[in-house]
N, C-alpha and C positions, 0 to 999 in steps of 0.2 A: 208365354213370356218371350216376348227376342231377347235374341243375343247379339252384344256385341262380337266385333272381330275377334278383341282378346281371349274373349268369353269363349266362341266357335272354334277357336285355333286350342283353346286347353280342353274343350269336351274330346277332339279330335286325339291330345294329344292321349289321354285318358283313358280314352279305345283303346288305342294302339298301346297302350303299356299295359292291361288289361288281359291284353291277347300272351302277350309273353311267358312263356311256357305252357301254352295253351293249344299250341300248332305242333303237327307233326307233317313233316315232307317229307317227299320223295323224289326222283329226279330220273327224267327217264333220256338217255344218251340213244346215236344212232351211228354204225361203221362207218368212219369214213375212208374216202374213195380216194384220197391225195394225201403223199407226203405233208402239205403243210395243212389242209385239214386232221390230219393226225395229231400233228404237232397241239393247234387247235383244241382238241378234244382232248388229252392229257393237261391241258393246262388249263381247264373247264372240270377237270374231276377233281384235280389238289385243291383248285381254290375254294370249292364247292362240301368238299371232305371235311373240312373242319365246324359244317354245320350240321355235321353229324346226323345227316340222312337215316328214315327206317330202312331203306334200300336203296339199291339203284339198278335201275331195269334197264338192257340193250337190247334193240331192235334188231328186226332178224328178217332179211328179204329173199327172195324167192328162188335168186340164184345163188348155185353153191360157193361161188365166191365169197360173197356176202354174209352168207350163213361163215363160212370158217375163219372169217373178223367179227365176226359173233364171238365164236369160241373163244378165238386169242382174247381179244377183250376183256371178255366174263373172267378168263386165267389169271390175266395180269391185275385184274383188278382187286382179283381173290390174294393175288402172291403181294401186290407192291402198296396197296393202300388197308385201312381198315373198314376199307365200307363193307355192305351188304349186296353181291352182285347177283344181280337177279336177270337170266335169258330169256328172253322170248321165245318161244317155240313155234313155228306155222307147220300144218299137215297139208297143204297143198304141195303135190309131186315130189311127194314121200312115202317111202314105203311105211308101212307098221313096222316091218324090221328094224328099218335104219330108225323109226322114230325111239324105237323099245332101245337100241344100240347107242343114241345120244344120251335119252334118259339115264341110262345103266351108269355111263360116264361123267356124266352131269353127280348122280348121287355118290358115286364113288371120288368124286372130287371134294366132295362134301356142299357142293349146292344141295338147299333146300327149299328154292321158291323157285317158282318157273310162271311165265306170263303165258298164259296158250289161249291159240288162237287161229282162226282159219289158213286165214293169209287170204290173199287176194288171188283171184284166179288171171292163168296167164290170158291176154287179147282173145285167143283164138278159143276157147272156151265160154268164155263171158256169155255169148248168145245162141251158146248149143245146150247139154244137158248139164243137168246140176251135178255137182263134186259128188264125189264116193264117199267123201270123207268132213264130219266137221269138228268143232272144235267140242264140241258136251263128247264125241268119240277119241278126241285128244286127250281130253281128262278124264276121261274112261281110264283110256293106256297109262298115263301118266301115273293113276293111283293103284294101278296095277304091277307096276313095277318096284313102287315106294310110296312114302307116305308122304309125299311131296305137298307144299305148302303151295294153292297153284291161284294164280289172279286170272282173270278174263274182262271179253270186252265191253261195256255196257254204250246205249245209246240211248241219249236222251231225248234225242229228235230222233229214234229212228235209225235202223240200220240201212244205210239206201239199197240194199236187196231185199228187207222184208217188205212184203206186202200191206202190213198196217202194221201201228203202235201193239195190239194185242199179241198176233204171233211172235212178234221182237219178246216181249216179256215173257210167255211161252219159251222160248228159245233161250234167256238167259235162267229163267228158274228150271232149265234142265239141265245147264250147266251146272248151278248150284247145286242139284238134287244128286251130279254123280260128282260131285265133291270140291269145286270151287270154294275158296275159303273166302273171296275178295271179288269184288269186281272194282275196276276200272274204269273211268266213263271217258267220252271224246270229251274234246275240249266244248264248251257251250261260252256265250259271251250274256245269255239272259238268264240270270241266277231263279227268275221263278219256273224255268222250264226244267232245270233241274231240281229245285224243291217237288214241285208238282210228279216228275219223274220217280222220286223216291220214296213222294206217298203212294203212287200205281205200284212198285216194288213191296210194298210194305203190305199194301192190301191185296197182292198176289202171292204173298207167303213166301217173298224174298227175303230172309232174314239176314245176310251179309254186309257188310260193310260196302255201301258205294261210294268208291275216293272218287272226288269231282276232280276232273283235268284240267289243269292250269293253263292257258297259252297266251304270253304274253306276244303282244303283238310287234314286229318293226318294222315288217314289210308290209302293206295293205293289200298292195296288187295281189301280193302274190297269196295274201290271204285269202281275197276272193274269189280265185282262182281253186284252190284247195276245198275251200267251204261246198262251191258247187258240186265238186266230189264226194265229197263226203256229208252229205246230206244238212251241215250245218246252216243255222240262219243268222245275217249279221246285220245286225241292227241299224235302224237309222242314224240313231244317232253316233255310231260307231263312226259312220260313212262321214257324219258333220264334223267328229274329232280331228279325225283324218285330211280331210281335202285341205286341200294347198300345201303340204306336207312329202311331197315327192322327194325335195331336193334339201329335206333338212330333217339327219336319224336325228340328230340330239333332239327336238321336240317328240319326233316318234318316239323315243325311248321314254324319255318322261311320260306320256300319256299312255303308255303301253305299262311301265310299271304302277301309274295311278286306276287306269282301267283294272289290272291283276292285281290289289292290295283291295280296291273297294269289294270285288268278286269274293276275296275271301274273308275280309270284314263281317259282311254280311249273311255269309254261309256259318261263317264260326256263332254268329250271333244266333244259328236256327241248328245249333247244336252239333257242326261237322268239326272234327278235328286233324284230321286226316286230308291232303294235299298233295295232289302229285304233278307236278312240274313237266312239261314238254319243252325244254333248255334248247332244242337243236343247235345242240353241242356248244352253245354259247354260255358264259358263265357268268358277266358283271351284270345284267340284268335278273337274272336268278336269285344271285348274291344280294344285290341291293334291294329286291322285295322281301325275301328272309328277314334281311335285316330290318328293315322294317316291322313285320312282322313280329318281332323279338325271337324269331331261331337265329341265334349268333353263334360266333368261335367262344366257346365256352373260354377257355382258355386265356383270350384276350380279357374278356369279362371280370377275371378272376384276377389278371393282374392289376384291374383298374379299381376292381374294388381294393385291392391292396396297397396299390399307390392312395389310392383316397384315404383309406385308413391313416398309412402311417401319416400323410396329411394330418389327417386331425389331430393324430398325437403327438404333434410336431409342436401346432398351434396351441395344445392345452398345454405344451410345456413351457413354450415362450413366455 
């Protein structure tokens, strides 16, 4: 049977109300390098705080600078908001000591989830011998020192250093086998490549939790540019959304939050609940798929049901 407009616009709306209280997110922030990206990124976490995230993960790079607006970060966020902050940790040119020495501190701070993870090897190693060290050895350490709640990294195209889809799943059900509770996956833009991913998981005795990675889009170039790194594929019709869109964010942003709402429509529809956001450090596009979504400021929610109320009781007494 078709449907009219009115008809398609209330099944749509129907989903979407549907979903509400049905979504759980997470939000993952990265150090910034500038006073007013600082600024920036503080005012991406308050606005973002009141939709009451499962966590919120920072990013962790490979210089020590880097890494020590890691820490400030994870502190401040632990001291001045109520969320759930959650480090990333990399073992590339690190010792075991110093990693056993951030953990120790991490747990005596009272973190208890930690994202671990190789890291990326510097330039000048890339094409010599393989690392000493990886991440299923991270979380080794890691649950050795505590009994840390620990995420890792999943791909669903494909790690671009494994050599096939097979080793890559190898590789993360050993991370699971020494104690991942979570994994995380890259961003993907074709929802059946990570269905299909999570039944190869399932049928390899992956039994964890894989959150699908959110990534809304607003830059494309520099999408493309990223993707080719990291082994992502982006679709035709991504490309057809996109073109002639250079010189105008407000449609990007529109199609970047309809692109990142139908992704998760569709995933929630095949039983995922769990969502984790890649914000670089941006907040009104986060904010406005949530809301969508129906994860709202509960709070706000609570006074509107109240004003409505006393509405009504307003008009039964007139």
């Amino acid at each position: 049977m078709a449907f009219n407009h009115a008809q398609q616009v209330e099944v749509l709306n129907q989903n979407l109300f549907d979903m509400a209280g049905k979504v759980n997110v997470s939000f993952e922030f990265f150090p910034p390098n500038s006073a007013d990206m600082e600024t920036t990124l503080w005012n991406s976490i308050k606005r973002l705080e009141v939709l009451e995230p499962k966590f919120v993960s920072v990013t962790y790079g490979a210089a020590s600078s880097t890494r020590e607006r890691t820490h400030r970060i994870i502190s401040k966020i632990q001291t001045e908001t109520n969320l759930v902050p959650v480090p990333h940790l990399t073992c590339i040119g690190v010792s075991e000591d110093e990693l056993v020495t951030i953990a120790e501190k991490y747990w005596q701070s009272g973190i208890r989830h930690i994202v671990a993870l190789r890291g990326d090897l510097p330039e000048s190693d890339k094409a010599s011998e393989k690392p000493d060290i990886y991440a299923v050895d991270l979380v080794k350490l890691l649950k050795s020192v505590a009994d840390f709640e620990i995420s890792v990294a999943a791909y669903p195209e494909v790690h671009p250093e494994a050599p096939n889809a097979q080793f890559d799943l190898i590789n993360l059900k050993r991370k699971v086998d020494a104690g991942a509770t979570r994994a995380i996956s890259q961003f993907f833009f074709d929802t059946e490549t990570y269905l299909r991913y999570r039944d190869r998981c399932l049928a390899s005795g992956i039994d964890v939790e894989i959150v699908p990675g959110i990534l809304p889009v607003t830059n494309f170039k520099q999408l493309l540019k990223f993707s080719s790194m990291t082994n992502v594929s982006v679709p035709r019709w991504m490309h057809r959304l996109y073109q002639g869109l250079d010189d105008d964010p407000m449609t990007r942003n529109l199609i970047a939050a309809n692109v990142a709402i139908e992704q998760v429509k569709v995933l929630a529809k095949e039983g995922v609940r769990d969502f984790h956001f890649y914000t670089l450090n941006r907040s009104d596009l986060t904010y406005a798929i949530c809301h969508s979504l129906g994860v709202r400021d509960q709070h706000k929610v609570e006074e509107l049901i109240e004003t409505e109320k006393k509405r009504e009781e307003n008009l039964a007494l007139s």
